[in-house]
C-alpha positions as CSV (number, residue, x, y, z in Angstrom):
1,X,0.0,0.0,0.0
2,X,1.3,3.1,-0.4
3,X,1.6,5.7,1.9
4,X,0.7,9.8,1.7
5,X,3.6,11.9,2.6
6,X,4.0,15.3,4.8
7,X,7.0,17.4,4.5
8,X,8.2,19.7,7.7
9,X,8.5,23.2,6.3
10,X,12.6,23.1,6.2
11,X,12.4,20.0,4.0
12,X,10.6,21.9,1.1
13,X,12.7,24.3,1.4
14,X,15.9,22.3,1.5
15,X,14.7,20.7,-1.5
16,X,14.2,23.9,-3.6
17,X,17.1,25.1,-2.8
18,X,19.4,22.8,-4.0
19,X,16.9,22.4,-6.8
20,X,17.5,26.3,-7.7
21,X,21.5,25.8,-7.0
22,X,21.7,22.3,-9.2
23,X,19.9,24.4,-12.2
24,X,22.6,27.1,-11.8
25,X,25.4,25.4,-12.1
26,X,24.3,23.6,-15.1
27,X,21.1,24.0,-17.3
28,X,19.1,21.2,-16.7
29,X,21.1,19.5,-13.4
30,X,18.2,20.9,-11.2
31,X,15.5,18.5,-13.1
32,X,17.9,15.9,-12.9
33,X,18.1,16.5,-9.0
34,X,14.5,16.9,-8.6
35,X,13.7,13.2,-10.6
36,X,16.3,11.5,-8.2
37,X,14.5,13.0,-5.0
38,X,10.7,12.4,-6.2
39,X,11.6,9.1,-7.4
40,X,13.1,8.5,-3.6
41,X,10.3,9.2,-2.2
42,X,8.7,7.2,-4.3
43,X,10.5,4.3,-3.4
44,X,9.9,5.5,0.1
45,X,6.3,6.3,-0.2
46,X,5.9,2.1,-1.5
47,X,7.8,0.2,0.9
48,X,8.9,2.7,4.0
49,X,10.3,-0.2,6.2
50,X,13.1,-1.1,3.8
51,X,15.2,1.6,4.6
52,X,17.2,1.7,7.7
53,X,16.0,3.2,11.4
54,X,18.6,5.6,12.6
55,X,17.9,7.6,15.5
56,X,14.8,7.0,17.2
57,X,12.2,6.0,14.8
58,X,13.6,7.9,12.0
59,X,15.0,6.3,8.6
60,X,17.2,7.7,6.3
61,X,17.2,7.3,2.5
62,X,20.4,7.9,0.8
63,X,20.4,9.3,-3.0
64,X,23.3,8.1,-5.3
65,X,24.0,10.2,-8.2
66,X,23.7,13.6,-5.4
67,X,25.1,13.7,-1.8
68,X,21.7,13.6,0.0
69,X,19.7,12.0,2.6
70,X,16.1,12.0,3.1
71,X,15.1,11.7,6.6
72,X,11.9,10.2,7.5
73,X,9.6,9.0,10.5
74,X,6.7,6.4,9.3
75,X,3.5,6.1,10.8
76,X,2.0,2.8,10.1
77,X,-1.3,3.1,11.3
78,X,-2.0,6.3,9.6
79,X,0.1,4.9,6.6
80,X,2.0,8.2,6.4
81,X,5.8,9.1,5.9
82,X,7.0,12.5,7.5
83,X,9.6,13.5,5.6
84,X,11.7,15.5,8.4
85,X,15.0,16.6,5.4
86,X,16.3,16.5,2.4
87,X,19.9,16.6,3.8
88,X,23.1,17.5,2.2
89,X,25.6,14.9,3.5
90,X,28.4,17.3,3.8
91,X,26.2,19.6,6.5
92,X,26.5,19.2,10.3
93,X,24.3,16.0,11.0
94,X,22.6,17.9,13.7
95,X,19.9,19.7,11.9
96,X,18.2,16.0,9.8
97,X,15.7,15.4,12.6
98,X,13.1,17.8,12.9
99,X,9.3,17.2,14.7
100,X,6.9,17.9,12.9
């Protein structure tokens, strides 16, 4: 089953941002970036338990081609992912878990 999906604030953010700084660097990268993301939260969004717990109940989701994490909390009985970052590995690790 698949799951609906909530992002905190930052996340979107986090997202667009790299989105916009991708796209500047070179004419379509940003797209590119963007496809790897949705279709890792895709991935997510279809079977949330594959990835690995971290801290607490959260899960991380590692991207290959781009040197990201998404951070996520699952709630089964609601059957929804909280996506708490879209995290750029080279960033101080305390800022990927945020509540909702």
């Amino acid at each position: 089953m698949i799951y609906s999906v909530t992002f905190h604030p930052e996340a979107l953010r986090e997202y667009s941002a790299a989105s916009i700084w991708y796209e500047e660097q070179k004419e379509g990268l940003g797209i590119r970036f963007e496809r790897t993301i949705d279709n890792k939260i895709s991935q997510i969004l279809h079977t949330p338990s594959a990835f690995p717990k971290t801290r607490n109940l959260y899960r991380q989701a590692i991207t290959r081609t781009f040197p990201f994490v998404i951070v996520f909390k699952v709630n089964a009985r609601q059957k929804e992912v909280y996506i708490s970052s879209i995290f750029h590995t080279s960033r101080n690790p305390r800022g990927k878990y945020r509540k909702l």
